[in-house]
N, C-alpha and C positions, 0 to 999 in steps of 0.2 A: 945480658939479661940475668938478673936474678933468680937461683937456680927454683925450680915450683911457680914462679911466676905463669902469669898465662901470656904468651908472646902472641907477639903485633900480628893480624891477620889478613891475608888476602883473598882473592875471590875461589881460587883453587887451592887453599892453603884452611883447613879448620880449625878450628879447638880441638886438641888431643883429646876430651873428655868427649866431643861431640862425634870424632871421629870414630873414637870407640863402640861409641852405642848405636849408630848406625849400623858400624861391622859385627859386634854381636847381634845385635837382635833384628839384619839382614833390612834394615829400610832403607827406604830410597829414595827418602828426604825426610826432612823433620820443618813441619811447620808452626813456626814463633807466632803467638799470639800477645805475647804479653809484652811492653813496650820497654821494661828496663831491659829484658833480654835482645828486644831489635835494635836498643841502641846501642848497646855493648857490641853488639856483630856488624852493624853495616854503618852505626853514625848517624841515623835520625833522630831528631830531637821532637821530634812534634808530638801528637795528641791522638793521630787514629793511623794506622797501615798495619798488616802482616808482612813476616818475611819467612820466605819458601828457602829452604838451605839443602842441595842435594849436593853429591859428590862432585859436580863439577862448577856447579854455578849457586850463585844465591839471586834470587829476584826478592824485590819492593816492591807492594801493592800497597798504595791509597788510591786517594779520588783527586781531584782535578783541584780542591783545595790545597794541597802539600803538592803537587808536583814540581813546582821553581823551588820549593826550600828542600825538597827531596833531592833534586838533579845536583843541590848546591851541598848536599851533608853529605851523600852516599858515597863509601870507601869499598869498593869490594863488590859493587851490586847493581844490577841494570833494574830502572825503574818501570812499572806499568803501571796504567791507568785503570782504575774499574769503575764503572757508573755506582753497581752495587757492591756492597761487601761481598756476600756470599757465591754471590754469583760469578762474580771476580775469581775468587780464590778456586770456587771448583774447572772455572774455564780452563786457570794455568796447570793445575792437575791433573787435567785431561790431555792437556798438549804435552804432559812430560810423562804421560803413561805411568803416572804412580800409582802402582798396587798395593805397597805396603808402609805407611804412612806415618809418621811418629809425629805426637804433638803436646805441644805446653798444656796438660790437662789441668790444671790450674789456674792457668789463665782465660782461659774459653768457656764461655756461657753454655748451660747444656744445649740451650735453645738452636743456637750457633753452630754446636756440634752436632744437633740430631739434623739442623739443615742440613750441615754438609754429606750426613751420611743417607740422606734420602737423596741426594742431586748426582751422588759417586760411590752408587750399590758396589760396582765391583775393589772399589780400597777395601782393603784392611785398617784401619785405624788403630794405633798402638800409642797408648795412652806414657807418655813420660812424666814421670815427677818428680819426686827429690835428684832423680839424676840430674835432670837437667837443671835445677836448682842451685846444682854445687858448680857448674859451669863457670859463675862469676868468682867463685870463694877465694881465690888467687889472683891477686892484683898486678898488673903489672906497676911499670916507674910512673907510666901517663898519668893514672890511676891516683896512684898514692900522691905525686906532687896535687892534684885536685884536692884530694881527702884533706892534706895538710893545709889548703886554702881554705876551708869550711870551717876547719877547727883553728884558723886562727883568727878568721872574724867571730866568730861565736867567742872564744876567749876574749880578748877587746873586748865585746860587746857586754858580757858579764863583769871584766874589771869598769866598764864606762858605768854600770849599774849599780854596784855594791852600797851605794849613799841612797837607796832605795829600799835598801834591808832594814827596816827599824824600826822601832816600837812604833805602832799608832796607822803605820804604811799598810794599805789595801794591797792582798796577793795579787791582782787585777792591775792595779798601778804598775808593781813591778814588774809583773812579766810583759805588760804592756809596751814599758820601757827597754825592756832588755829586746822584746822583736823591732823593735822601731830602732834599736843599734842596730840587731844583727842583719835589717833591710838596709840601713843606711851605709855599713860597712861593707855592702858588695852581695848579701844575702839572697841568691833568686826566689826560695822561700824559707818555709822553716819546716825541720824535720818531720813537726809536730806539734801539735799547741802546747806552749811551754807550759812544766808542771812547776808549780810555785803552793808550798800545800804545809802549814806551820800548824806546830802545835799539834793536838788531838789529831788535825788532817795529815798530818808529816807520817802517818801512821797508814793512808792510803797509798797504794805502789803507783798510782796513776790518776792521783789527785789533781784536775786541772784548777789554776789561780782559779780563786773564790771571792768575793768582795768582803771577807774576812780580813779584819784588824791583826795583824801582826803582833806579838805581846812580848814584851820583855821577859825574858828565862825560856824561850820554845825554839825547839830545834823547826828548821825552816830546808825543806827537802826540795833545790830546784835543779829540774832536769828540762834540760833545752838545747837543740841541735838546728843546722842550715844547711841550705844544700847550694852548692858551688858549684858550677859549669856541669849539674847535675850529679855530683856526688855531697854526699850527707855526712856530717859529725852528729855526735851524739856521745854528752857529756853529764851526769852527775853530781853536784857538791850539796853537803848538808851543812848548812851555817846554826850557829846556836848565838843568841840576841841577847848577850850577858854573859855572866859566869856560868858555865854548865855544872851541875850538880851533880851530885853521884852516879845516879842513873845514866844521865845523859854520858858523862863521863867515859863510864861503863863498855856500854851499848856501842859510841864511836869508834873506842880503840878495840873491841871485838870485830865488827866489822873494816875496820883497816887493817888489822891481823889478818883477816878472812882473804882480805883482797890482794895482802902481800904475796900471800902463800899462793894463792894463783895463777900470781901473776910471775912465781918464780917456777910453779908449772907448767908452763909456757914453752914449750918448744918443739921442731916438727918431730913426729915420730909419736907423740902420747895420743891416746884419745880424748876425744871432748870430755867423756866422761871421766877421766880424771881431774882433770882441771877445775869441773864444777866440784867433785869430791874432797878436792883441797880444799876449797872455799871451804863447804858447806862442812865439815869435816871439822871446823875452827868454831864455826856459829854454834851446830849441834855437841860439840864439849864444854861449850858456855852455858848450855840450859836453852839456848832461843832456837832449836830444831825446827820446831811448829812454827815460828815467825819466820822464818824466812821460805814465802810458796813459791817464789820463780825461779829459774832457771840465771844462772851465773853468767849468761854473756851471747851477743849473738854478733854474725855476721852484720856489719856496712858497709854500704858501698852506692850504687845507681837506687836502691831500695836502702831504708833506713834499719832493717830489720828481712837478714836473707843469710844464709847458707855462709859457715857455719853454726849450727844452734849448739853452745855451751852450756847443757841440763842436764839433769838425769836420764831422760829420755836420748839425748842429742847422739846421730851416729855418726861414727866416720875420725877419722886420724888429723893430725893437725900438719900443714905443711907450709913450706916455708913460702909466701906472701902473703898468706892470710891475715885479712883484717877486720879484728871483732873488738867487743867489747868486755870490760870484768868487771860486775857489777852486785857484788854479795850486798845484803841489804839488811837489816831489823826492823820489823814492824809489830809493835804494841796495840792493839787497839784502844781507843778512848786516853793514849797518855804519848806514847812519842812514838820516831819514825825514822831510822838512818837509811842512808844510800849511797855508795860511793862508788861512781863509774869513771873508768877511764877506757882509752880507747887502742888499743896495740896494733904493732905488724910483727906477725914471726918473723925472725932470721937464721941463720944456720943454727946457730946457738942458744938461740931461747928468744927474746920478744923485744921489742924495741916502743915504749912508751910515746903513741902520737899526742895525745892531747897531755896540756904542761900545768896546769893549775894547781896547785896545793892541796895534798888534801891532808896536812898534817892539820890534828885538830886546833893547835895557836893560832892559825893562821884565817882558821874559820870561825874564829868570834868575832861577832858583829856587834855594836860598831868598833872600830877599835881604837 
């Protein structure tokens, strides 16, 4: 096992992070509402169940739809049945005498939660959040071999594409094109509606494809990711449709600067917030402080966007299996727009580049 990795789990065997927070803040179970967390711990793939996790055992609640595909996923977890949700869930917590209760307060509707604490007066309800959030932030090998399948059909899918960058071509076309690769490539969905956003729009951080005309000389900002036996890629390249001109010029290799120097900040032991201050640290000596508002990188993984966040705000140390993204960016309003994401794994030593694309700028002039 990779050292910081999150190793393989059994039914009496937990997450060292989950094991922790239990032991400090004295619960006596922690109840998973949210669904990339129940698949990360027991193996279900579907669409609706909670999972109850105490010191000795973990149970699986759905209903009577998921239970053959339950009995056939679950690792570590004995299944029950509940007619209702709620009703369900407080039954088993009355049968396991839980007094003091930890749970994905995140993922749970207030509505859901104020049921449960009118049905089970004597719990204590103890609200988790970023802890349990960083739960997933350390991959193991399962893990990462998936991730690396994501980003290489999504790559494919964008080299099958690239003869769809070109003067006169609708953003709608092409990104239409490139999901109909990354579905045809093995794709179960896509990360997110692909962003395809040229010219004046390249300038928008979350521009989806527009039935806008493509034009000769405009930087063309596409960001597009897929998710593979439910893990997610989630990649960045900015093309320019001609000779780039000064500006553009400019603007690229300040942000490839930005993203080097990040990405050479990279290793366990720093905090997030250095990493984003490398970046941003490159941008704000260029003059473009103000243009770049987001945050330098986040967590992916079963969620396309999870623990860790690489911002100014983002907390916590970096360690070795983490898998996030570096993502320094320029945006101009009303004139151009750069972005360049790639997607890492820490190693002992500093970061190891998953996704392989180019982002030297020769290599992103379009057509060529």
């Amino acid at each position: 096992m990779i050292k910081g990795e999150a190793p393989e789990m059994t039914m009496r065997t937990n997450h060292p992070i989950l094991e922790r927070l239990m032991r400090e803040n004295r619960l006596d179970g922690v109840l998973f509402w949210g669904l990339e967390n129940v698949r990360y711990l027991c193996g279900f793939t579907g669409s609706d169940g909670v999972l109850m996790v105490t010191a000795e055992e973990r149970v699986f609640l759905s209903d009577s739809r998921y239970e053959e595909q339950a009995r056939g996923e679950l690792e570590g977890a004995e299944f029950r049945r509940y007619r209702r949700k709620i009703e369900g869930v407080a039954r088993l917590l009355r049968s396991l005498s839980a007094r003091r209760l930890g749970f994905e307060s995140s993922a749970i509707s207030y509505e859901n939660y104020r049921s449960l604490k009118e049905k089970l007066p004597k719990v204590t309800f103890f609200p988790l959040g970023r802890e349990i959030q960083r739960l997933r932030a350390c991959k193991r090998p399962d893990e990462i071999a998936k991730i690396r399948g994501a980003i290489q059909i999504a790559s494919r899918a964008f080299e099958e594409t690239m003869g769809r960058f070109r003067p006169g071509s609708k953003e709608r076309s092409a990104a239409d094109h490139l999901e109909w690769r990354m579905r045809r490539g093995g794709g179960e969905e896509f990360s997110f509606p692909t962003i395809v956003a040229s010219g004046a729009r390249a300038a928008l951080p979350h521009g989806r494809a527009s039935e806008k005309k493509m034009q000769k000389g405009e930087t063309v900002v596409v960001d597009f990711g897929v998710r593979f036996q439910g893990y997610h890629s989630d990649e960045t390249q900015t093309l320019i449709l001609g000779r780039p001109d000064h500006e553009q010029r400019r603007i690229y290799d300040i942000v490839r600067k930005a993203q080097e120097r990040a990405l050479r900040a990279v290793r366990p032991g720093v905090s997030v917030r250095q990493i984003d201050r490398a970046a941003r640290r490159v941008i704000d000596q260029a003059g473009y402080g103000r243009c770049f508002g987001h945050g330098t990188g986040h967590g992916v993984g079963l969620a396309v966007h999870e623990e860790p966040s690489i911002s100014p705000r983002g907390q916590g140390i970096v360690e070795e299996g983490m898998v996030f993204t570096i993502e320094p960016g320029i945006y101009i309003p009303g004139r151009v727009g750069v972005r360049l994401e790639d997607m890492v794994r820490v190693t002992s030593r500093g970061c190891e580049r998953l996704t392989h694309l180019s982002k030297e700028l020769k290599d992103n002039i379009y057509p060529r």
